[in-house]
PAKE-472216 format. One record per residue (C-alpha): x, y, z; residue number from 1; residue in one letter. Coordinates in steps of 0.02 Angstrom, whole numbers, plus 32768, in hexadecimal, padded with zeros to 4 digits. Layout:
BEGIN
X:X; Y:Y; Z:Z; i:NUM; aa:A
...
! end
This chain:
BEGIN
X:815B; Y:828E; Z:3FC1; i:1; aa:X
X:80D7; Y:821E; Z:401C; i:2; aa:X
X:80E9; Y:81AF; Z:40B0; i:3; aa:X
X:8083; Y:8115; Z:40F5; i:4; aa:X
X:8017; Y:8103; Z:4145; i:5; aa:X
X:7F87; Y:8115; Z:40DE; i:6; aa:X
X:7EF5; Y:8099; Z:4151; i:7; aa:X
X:7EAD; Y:814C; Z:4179; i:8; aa:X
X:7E6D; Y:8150; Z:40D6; i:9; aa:X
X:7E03; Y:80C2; Z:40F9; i:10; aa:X
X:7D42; Y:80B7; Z:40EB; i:11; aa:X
X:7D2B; Y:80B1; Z:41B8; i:12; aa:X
X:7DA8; Y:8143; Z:41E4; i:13; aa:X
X:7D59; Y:81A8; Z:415B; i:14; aa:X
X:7CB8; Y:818B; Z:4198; i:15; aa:X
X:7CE3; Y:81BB; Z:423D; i:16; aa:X
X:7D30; Y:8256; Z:41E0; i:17; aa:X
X:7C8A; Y:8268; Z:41A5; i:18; aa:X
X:7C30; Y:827B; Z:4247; i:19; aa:X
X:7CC0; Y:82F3; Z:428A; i:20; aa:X
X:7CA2; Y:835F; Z:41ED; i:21; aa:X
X:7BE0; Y:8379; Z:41D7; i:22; aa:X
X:7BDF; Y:83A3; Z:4294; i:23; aa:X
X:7B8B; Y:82F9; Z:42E3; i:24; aa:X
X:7C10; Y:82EB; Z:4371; i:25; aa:X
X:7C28; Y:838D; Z:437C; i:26; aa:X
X:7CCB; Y:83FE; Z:43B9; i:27; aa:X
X:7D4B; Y:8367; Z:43E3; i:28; aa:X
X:7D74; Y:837F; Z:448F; i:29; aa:X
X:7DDC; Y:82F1; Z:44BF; i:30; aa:X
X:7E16; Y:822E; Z:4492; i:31; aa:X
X:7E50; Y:819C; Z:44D5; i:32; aa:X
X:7EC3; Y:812C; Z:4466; i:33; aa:X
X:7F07; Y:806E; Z:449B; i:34; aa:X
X:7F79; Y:7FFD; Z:442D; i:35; aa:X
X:7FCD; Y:7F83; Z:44B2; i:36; aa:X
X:8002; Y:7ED7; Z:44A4; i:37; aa:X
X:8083; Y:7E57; Z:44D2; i:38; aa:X
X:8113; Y:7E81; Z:4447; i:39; aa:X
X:8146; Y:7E2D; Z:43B8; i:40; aa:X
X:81B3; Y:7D9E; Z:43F5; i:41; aa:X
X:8136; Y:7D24; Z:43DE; i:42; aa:X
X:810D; Y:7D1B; Z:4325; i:43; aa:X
X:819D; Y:7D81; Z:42E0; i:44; aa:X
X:8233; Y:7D14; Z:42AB; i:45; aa:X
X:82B1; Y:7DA3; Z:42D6; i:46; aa:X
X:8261; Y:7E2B; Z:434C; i:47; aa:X
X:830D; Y:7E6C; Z:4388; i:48; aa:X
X:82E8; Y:7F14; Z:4330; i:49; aa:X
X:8246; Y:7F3A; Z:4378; i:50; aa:X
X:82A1; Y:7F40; Z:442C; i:51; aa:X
X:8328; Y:7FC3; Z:43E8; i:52; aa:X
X:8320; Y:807B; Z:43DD; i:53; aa:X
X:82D3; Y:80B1; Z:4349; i:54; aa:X
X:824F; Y:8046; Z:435A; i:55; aa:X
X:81D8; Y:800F; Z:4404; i:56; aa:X
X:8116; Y:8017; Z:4411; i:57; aa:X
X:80FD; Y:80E1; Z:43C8; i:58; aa:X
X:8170; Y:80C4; Z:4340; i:59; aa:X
X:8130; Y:802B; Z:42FF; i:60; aa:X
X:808B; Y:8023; Z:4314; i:61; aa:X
X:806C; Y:80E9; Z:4349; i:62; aa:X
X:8069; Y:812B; Z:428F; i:63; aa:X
X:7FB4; Y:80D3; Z:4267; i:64; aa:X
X:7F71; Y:812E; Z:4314; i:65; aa:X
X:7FB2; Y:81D4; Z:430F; i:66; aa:X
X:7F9A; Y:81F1; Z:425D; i:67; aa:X
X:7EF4; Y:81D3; Z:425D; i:68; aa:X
X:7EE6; Y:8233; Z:42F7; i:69; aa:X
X:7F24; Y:82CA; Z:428F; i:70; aa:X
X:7EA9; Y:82B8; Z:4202; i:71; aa:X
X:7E13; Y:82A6; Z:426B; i:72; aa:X
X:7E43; Y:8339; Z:42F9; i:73; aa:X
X:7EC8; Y:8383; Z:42AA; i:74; aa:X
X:7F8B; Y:83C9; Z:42D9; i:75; aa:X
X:7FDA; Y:83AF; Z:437B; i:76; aa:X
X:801C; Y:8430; Z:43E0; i:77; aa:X
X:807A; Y:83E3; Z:4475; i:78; aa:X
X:8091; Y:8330; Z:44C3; i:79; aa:X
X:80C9; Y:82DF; Z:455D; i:80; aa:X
X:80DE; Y:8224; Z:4597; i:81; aa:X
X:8124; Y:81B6; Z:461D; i:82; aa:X
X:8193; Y:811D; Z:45EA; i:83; aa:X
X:81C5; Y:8081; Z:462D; i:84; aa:X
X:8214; Y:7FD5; Z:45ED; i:85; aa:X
X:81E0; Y:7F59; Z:4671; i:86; aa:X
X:8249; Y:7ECA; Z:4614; i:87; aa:X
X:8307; Y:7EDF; Z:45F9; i:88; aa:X
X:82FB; Y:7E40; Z:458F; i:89; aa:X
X:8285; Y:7DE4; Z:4523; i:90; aa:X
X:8279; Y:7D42; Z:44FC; i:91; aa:X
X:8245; Y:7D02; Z:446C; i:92; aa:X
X:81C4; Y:7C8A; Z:4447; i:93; aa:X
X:81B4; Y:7C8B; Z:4388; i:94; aa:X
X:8228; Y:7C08; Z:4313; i:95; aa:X
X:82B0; Y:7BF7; Z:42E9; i:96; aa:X
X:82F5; Y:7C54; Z:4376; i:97; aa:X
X:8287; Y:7C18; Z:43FE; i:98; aa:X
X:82C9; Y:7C07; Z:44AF; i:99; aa:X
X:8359; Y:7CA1; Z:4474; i:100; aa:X
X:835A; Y:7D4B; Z:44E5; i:101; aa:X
X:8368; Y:7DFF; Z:4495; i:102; aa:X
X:837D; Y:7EB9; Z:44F1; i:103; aa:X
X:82FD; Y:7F2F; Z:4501; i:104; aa:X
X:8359; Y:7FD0; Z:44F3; i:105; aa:X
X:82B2; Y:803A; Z:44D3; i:106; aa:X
X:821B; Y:8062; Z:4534; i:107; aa:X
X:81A3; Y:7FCB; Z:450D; i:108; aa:X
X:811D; Y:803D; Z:4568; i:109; aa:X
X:80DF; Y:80F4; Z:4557; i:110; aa:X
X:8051; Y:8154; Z:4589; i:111; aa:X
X:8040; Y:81F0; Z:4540; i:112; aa:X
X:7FD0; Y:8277; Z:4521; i:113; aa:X
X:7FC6; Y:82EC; Z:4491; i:114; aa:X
X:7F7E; Y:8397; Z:4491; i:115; aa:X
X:7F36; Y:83D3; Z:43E8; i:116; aa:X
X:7F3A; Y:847F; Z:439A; i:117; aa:X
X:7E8C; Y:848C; Z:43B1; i:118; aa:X
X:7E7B; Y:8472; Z:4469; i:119; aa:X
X:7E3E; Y:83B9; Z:4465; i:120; aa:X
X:7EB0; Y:8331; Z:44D9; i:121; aa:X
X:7ECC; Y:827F; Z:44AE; i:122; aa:X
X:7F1B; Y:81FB; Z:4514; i:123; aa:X
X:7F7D; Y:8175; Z:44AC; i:124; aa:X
X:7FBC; Y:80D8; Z:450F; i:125; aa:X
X:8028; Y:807B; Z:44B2; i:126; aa:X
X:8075; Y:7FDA; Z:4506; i:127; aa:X
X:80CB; Y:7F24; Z:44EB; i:128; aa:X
X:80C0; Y:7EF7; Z:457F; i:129; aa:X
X:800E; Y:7EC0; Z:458F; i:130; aa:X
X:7FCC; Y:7E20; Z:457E; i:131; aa:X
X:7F05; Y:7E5F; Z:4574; i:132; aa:X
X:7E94; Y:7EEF; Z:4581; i:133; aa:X
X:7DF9; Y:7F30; Z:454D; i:134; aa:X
X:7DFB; Y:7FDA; Z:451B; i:135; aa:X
X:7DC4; Y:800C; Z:4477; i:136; aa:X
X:7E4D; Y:804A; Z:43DB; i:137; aa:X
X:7E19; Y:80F2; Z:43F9; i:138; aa:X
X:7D8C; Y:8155; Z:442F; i:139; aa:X
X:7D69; Y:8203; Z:440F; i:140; aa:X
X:7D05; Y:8281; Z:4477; i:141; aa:X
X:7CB1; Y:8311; Z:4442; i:142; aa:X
X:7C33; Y:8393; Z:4474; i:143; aa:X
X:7B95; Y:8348; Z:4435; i:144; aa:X
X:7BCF; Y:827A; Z:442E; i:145; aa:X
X:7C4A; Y:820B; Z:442F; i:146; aa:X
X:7C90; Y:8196; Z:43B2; i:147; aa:X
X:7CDD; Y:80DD; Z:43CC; i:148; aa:X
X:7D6C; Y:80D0; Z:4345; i:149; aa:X
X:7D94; Y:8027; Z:42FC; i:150; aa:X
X:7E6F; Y:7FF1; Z:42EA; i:151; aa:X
X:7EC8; Y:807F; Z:4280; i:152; aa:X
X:7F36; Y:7FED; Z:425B; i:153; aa:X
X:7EA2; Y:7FBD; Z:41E1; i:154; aa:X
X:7E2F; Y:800C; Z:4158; i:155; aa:X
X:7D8D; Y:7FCA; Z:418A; i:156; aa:X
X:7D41; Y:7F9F; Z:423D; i:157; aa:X
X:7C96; Y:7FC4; Z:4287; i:158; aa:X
X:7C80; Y:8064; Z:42A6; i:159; aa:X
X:7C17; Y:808D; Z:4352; i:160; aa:X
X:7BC1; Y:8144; Z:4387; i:161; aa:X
X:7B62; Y:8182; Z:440D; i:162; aa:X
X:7AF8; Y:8234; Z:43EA; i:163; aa:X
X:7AFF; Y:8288; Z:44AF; i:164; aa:X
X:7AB6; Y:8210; Z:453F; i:165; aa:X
X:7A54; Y:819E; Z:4497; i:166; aa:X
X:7A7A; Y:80E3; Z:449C; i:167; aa:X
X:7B2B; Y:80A2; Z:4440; i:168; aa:X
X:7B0C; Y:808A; Z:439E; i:169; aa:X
X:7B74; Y:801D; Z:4318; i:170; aa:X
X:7B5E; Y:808B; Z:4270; i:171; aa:X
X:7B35; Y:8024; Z:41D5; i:172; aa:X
X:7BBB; Y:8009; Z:4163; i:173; aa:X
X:7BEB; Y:80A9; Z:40E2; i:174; aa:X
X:7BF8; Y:807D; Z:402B; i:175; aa:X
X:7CB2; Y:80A6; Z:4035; i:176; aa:X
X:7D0E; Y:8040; Z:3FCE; i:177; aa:X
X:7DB8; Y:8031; Z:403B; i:178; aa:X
X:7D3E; Y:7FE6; Z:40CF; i:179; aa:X
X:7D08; Y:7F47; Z:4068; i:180; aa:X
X:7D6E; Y:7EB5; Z:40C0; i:181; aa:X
X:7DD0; Y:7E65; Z:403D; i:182; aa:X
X:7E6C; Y:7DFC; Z:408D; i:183; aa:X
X:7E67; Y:7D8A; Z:4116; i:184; aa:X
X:7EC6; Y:7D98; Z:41B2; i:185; aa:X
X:7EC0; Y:7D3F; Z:426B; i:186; aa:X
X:7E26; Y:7DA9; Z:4288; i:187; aa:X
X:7DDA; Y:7D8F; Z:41FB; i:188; aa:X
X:7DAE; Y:7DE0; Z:415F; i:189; aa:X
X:7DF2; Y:7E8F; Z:4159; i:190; aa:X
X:7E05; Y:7F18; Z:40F3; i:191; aa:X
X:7EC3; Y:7F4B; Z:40BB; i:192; aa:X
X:7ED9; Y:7FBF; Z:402A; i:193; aa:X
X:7F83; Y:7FEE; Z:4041; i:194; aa:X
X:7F92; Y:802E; Z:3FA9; i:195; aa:X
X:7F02; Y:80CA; Z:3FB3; i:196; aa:X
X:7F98; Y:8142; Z:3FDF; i:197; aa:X
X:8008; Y:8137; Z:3F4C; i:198; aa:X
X:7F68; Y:8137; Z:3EBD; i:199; aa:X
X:7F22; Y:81B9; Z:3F19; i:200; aa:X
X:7FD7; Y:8217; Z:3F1F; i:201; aa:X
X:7FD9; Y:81EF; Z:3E58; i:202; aa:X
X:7F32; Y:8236; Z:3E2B; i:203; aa:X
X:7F63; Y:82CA; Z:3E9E; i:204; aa:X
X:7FF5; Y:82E6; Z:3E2D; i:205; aa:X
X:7F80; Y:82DC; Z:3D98; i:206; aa:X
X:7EF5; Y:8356; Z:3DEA; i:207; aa:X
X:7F6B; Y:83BF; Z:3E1E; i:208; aa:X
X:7F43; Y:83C6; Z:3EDF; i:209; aa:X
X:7F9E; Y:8396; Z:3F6A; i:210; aa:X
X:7F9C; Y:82D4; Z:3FA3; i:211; aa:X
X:7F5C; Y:829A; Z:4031; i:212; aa:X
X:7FE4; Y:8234; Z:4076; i:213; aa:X
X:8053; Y:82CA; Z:406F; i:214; aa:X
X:80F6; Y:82D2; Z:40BD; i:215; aa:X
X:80CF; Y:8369; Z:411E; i:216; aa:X
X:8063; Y:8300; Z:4188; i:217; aa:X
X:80C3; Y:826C; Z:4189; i:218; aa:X
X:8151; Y:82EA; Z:41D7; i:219; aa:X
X:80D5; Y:832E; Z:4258; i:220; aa:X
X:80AD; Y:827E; Z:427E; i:221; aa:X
X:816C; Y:825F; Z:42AD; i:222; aa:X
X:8171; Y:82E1; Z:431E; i:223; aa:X
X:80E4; Y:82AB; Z:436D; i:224; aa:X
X:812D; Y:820D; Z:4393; i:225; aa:X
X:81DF; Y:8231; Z:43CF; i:226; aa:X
X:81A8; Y:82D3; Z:442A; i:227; aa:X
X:8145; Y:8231; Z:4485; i:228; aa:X
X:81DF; Y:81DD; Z:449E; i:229; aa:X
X:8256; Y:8286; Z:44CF; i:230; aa:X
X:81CD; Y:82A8; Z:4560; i:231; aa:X
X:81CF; Y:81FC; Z:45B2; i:232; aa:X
X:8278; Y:820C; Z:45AA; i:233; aa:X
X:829A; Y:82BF; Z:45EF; i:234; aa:X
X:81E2; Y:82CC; Z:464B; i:235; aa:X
X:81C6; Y:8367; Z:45E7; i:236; aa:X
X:813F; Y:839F; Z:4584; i:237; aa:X
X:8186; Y:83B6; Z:44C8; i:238; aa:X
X:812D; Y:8433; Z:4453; i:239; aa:X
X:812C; Y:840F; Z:4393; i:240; aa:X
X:81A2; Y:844F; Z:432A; i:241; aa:X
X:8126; Y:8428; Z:4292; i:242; aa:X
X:807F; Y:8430; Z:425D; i:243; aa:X
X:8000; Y:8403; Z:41C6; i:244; aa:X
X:7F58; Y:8422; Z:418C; i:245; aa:X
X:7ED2; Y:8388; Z:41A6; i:246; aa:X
X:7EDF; Y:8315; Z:4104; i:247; aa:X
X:7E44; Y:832B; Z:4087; i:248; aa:X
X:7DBD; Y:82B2; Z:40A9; i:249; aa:X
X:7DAC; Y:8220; Z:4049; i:250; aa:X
X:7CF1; Y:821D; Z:4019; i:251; aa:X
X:7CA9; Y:817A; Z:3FD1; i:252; aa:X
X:7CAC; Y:81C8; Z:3F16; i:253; aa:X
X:7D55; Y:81FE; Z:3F3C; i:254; aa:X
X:7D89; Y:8145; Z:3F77; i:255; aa:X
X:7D35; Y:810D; Z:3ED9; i:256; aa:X
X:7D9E; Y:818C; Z:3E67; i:257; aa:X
X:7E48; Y:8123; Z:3E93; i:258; aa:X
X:7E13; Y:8089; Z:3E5B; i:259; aa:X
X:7E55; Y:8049; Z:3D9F; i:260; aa:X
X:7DBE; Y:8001; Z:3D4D; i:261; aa:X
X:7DE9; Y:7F62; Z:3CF0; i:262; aa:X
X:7DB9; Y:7F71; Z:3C3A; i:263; aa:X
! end
């Protein structure tokens, strides 16, 4: 069994997998994470679902986050949040229902913070209920640098690092091949290989090792998430009732292995 999302397996998360891996950032102490925005009403033609239990900012878009928070620091051990849904209503903008209000019967903001297995502590601040910011997609902290983490919602991205007190420094691209931009979205060019999972789960099967994508951490992932969710609720800190070993890294002759070459 294997589970999306596979964006972790792109060419900038692996590179900052890299870095964590030969030792440049050092121990990971700590993290901050941000994915906020104003909600879906105004492009999607029918957002009622997104306001609903079941789904809400850590459901939807938590997955990309978290799991790549687990492949770069590894397991979680315990979470806690706070929760709030500022708007009982929503109205939406988008055709051809524009002008028409839905319920919000989910938090539509969390702040949480997840303690890992090996000590480290990450904030993630997931929100629709903000019209702007300007905090990075994730930053990660460690004993001898830090690391400025491009959208997990994405393959590709500039990758930024700072060694100790040294300038910020943008890192030159890696010759990864799931970080070559190749589809075009409001940003842009970006890279989207949502496919690297499942041909890396079949050559898995073929090799006889264990995928990446595995559904052990896809599980852990889950429990990450609604032990988010159970703690805003109850105000509780929730341990995990799972856990899962760090996905292999995807190395650029690895990346390279999963791609059919025309003949």
């Amino acid at each position: 069994i294997g589970s999306a999302p596979d964006t972790f397996l792109g060419g900038a998360h692996q590179l900052v997998r890299n870095l964590i891996d030969t030792g440049a950032l050092g121990k990971i102490t700590s993290g901050t994470c941000h994915v906020m925005g104003h909600g879906m009403e105004h492009w999607h033609p029918n957002p009622d679902f997104f306001f609903q239990p079941g789904a809400g900012p850590v459901l939807d878009i938590g997955p990309y986050y978290i799991t790549n928070l687990i492949q770069l620091v590894g397991p979680v051990k315990q979470v806690a949040a706070f929760a709030s849904t500022p708007a009982k209503e929503r109205t939406i903008s988008s055709k051809p229902r524009a002008g028409e209000k839905i319920p919000v019967n989910t938090p539509t903001t969390i702040h949480g913070l997840l303690e890992f297995e090996n000590g480290a502590v990450v904030t993630l601040n997931t929100s629709w209920d903000v019209w702007s910011h300007g905090h990075a997609p994730m930053e990660l902290y460690g004993e001898a640098g830090s690391v400025y983490v491009p959208d997990p919602n994405f393959f590709g991205g500039d990758v930024r690092f700072t060694e100790a007190a040294k300038p910020v420094k943008k890192l030159p691209k890696w010759k990864h091949p799931f970080g070559v931009p190749n589809e075009m979205h409001s940003q842009g060019m970006m890279a989207n290989y949502r496919t690297a999972g499942l041909a890396d789960m079949a050559l898995a099967i073929a090799e006889g090792r264990p995928h990446r994508c595995s559904m052990e951490l896809a599980l852990h992932a889950v429990d990450v998430m609604t032990g988010l969710l159970r703690s805003g609720e109850t105000g509780k800190f929730v341990a995990m009732q799972t856990t899962c070993e760090r996905p292999a890294a995807l190395g650029v002759k690895e990346a390279k292995d999963l791609l059919v070459k025309k003949k």
